[in-house]
N, C-alpha and C positions, 0 to 999 in steps of 0.2 A: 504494500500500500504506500503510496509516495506521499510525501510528508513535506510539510513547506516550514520552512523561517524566512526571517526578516534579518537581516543583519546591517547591520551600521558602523561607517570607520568616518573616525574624525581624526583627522593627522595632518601637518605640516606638508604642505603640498611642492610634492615630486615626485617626477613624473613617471618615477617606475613602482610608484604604490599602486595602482592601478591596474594594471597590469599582473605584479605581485598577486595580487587581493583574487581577482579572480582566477588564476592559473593555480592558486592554493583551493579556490574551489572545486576547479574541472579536477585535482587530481584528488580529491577526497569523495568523486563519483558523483558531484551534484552538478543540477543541471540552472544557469541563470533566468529566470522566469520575465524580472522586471530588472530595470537600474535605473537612478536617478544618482547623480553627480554635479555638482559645481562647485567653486572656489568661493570662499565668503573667507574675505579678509584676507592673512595668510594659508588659511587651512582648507584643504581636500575635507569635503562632506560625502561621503559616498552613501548611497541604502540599496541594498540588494533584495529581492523575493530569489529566494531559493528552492528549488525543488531537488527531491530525491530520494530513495529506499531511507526509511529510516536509519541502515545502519550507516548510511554515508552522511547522514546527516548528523548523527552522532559523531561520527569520527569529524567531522569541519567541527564539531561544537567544542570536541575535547584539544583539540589542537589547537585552539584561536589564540592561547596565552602566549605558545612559541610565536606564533604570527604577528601578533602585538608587536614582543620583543623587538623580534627582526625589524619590521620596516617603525615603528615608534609611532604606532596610531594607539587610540583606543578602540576598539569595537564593542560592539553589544548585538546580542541575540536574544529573537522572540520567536519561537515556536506560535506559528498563525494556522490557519486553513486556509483552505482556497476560495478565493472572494465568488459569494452568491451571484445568482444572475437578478441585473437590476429592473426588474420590471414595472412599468409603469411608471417610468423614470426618463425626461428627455434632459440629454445633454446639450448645455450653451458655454460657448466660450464668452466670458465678459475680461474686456479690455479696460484698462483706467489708467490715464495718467493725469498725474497733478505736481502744482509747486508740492515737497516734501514737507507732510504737516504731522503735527503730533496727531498720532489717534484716525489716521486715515484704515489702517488696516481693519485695527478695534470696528471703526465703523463700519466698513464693509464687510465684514464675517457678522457682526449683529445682523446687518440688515437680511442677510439670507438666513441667518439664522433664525430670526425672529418670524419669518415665512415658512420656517421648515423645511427651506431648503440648501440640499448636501455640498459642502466646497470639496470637494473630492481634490483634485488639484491646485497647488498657488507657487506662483513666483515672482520676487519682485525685486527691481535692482534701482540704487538711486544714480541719479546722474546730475552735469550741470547742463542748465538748455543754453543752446549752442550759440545764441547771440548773446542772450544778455549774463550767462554765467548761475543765474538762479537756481540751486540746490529743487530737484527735480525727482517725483518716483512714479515708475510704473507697474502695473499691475497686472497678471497673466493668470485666471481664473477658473478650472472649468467647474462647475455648476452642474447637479441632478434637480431638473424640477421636475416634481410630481404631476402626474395627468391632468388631476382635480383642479389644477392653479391655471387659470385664464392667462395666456403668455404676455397678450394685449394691455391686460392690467398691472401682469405683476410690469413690464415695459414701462409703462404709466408710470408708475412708485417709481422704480427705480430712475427715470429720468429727473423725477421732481427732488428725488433724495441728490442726485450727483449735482444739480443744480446747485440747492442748499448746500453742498460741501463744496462748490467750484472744481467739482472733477467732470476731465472730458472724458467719456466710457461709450463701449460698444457693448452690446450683450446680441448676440447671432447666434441660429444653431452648430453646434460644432461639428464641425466636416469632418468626414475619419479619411 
């Protein structure tokens, strides 16, 4: 029965950790399902979904402290399952950028939240805008809304909400 973790390396970014990190997994029999990676600050963020026979998943679990060592990350593991199927559930990408304000995140995960609906995905990177230099963040979201939610409406809010905060946002179905 094939058995999934979640694994996480946070370490000082160079550029053979990567690499490392997963060729330590293909040789303990598992197999990589998902990765997300970026660089925040100086450090490599990595999260992997893992799959594989339990006992190779044991063996990546018993072995992670020599791995550490070696390349000087930390990691962490969490025995997960395999994500349900999302039914009744449409996916939208919503876009946002704004001047960089306190409480901009805060308030964008309220606001879905408070609708019940899923931020499955987020990413967000600050920058300076390119004429006048003004401390800058963007937003990269994707969103489950449930069937029962009028897309026209929740639209509606959400436009009047990014208004009230002076963010410029897109919210569109997500293309796969």
């Amino acid at each position: 029965m094939k058995q999934f973790l979640v694994l996480s390396a946070i370490g000082t970014h160079k550029p053979a950790v990567l690499p490392q990190i997963t060729q330590y997994v293909l040789e303990c029999g598992c197999h990589i399902v998902e990765s997300r990676m970026s660089v925040l600050g100086a450090e490599l963020v990595c999260y992997l979904l893992i799959a594989g026979p339990w006992d190779a998943v044991a063996r990546l679990e018993s072995g992670s402290k020599k791995i550490e060592r070696r390349l000087q990350v930390a990691l962490t593991m969490q025995r997960t399952t395999e994500r349900a199927a999302q039914k009744g559930l449409t996916p939208y990408a919503v876009d946002v950028v704004s001047l960089d304000q306190e409480g901009t995140l805060f308030n964008l995960a309220s606001f879905f939240t408070e609708r019940e609906i899923a931020v499955c995905e987020l990413s967000s990177r600050s920058y300076a805008a390119s004429y006048t230099g003004a401390p800058m963040v963007a937003f990269q979201m994707t969103i489950l809304i449930p069937a029962s939610q009028s897309i026209a409406h929740l639209r509606e809010e959400f436009t009047d909400f990014c208004d009230k905060l002076n963010l410029d946002a897109i919210m569109e179905p997500l293309k796969s």
